[in-house]
N, C-alpha and C positions, 0 to 999 in steps of 0.2 A: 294312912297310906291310901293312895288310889289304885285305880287299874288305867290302862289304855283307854276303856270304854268312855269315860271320863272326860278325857281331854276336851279342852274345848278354845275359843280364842278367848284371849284374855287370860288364861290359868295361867300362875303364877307357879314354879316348881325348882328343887334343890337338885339340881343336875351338876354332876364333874365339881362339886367344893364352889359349887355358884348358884346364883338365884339367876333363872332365864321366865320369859315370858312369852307363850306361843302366839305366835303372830295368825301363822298357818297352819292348816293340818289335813291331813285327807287319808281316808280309812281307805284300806287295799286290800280286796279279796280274788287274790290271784285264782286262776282257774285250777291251776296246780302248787301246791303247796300252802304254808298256814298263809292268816292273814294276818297285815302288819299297819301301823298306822306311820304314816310321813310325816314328817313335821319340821316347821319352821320357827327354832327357837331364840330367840334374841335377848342378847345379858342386860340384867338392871342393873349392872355395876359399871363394865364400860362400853354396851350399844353394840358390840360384835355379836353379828347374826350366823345363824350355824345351821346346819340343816342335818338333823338324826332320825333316821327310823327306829323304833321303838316293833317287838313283837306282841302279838294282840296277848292279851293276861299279862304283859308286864305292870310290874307292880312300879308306881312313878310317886316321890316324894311331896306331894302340896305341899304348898305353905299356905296359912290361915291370914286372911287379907280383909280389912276391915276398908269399904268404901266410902266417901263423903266425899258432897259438893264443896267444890272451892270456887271463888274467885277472882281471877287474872289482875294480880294489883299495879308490877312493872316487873323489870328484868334490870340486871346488873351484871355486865359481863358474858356469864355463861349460868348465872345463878338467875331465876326465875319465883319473883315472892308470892304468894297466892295468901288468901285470905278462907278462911272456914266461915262459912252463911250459916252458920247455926251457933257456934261459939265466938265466935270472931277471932280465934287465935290463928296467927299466921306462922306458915310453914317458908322453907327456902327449897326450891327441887331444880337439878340440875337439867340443862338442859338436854343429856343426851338420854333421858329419860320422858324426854315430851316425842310425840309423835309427829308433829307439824307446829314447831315454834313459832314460825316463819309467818305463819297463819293467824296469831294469837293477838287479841286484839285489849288493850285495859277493858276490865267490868265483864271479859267471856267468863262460861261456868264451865268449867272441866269436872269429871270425876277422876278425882284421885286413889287410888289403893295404896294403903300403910301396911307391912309386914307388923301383926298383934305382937309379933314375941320381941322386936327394938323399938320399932315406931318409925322406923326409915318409910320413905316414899318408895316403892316398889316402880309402881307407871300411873299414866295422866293419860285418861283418855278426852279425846276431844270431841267435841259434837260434831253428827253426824255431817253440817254444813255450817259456814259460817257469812255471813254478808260484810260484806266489804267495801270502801269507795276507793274508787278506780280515780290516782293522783296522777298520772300520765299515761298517755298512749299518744300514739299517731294518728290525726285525721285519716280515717278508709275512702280509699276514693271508689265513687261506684264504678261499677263497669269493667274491672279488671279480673274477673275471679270466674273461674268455671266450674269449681265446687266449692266446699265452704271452705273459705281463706278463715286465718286467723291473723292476728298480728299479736305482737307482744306487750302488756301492759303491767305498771307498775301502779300493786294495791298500797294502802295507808300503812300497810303494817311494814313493806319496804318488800313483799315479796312478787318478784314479779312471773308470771301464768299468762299463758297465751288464750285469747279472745276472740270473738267472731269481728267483722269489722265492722255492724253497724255501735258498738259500743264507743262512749265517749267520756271524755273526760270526767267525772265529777259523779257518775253515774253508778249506781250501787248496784253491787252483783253478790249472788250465792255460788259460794267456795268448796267445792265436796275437799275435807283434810284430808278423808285418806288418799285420793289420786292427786290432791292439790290441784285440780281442773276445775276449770268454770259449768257449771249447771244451767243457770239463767238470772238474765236483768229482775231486780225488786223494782217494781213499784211502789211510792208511796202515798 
């Protein structure tokens, strides 16, 4: 058993006969009365997100979560296969347990968390950024823009995130997953 004090992003916990995983959270100390913590919990069964306050000392259910690197091998439908860089055995994790699929690119390295007590995939986190090549956009014409214009571009993986306009075709860029927004041009 844990407490409140605990929580953090990424904990894994047995709430309502379900496994949820905290997205968000933020500690409240009202000037009047106790303090409580907010939080944004999201199901590893089917991806509805919830939003519950918890009061401070409440006792909250972990689950025990054993982490490993995997390796993005393909996807099949809605099914997503990953490979283990250490034993090579592959797993199948569904998709509405990935954070940004849309992002994921063959050979990316996710951390995965498996619940010790089945072996189910719990959640897949993704790296902090990913680079990407840029398979369509529109020519930016100069001269038209009075602050920073964007336009729309389509990356390799098929997701398409809006751009500044000196970017172009063929051109590799880093991907922040968790906003799914562009960061900046890689050089090579």
């Amino acid at each position: 058993m844990a407490s409140t004090s605990d929580i953090r992003k990424g904990l894994c916990i047995k709430y309502n006969n379900d496994i949820y995983k905290i997205i968000e959270f933020l500690h409240v100390k009202p000037g009047k009365g106790p303090a409580f913590v907010r939080t944004k919990l999201k199901s590893v069964t089917n991806g509805k997100v919830i939003d519950n306050t918890f009061s401070a000392g409440h006792k909250i259910d972990d689950i025990r979560v054993e982490t490993q690197k995997y390796q993005f091998l393909y996807n099949e439908n809605n099914l997503y296969h990953f490979m283990n860089t250490d034993d090579y055995n592959q797993i199948s994790v569904d998709k509405a347990i990935l954070d940004a699929p849309e992002l994921l690119k063959e050979g990316e390295l996710v951390t995965i968390s498996i619940n010790t007590e089945d072996g189910i995939p719990l959640s897949a986190e993704m790296p902090a950024s990913v680079i990407l090549e840029i398979i369509h956009t529109e020519p930016g014409v100069k001269g038209n823009t009075a602050t920073n214009a964007t336009k729309p571009a389509t990356l390799e993986t098929g997701a398409s995130i809006n751009v500044p306009l000196f970017i172009n075709e063929g051109d590799k860029i880093k991907v922040d997953t968790e906003k799914g927004s562009y960061i900046e041009r890689v050089k090579e």
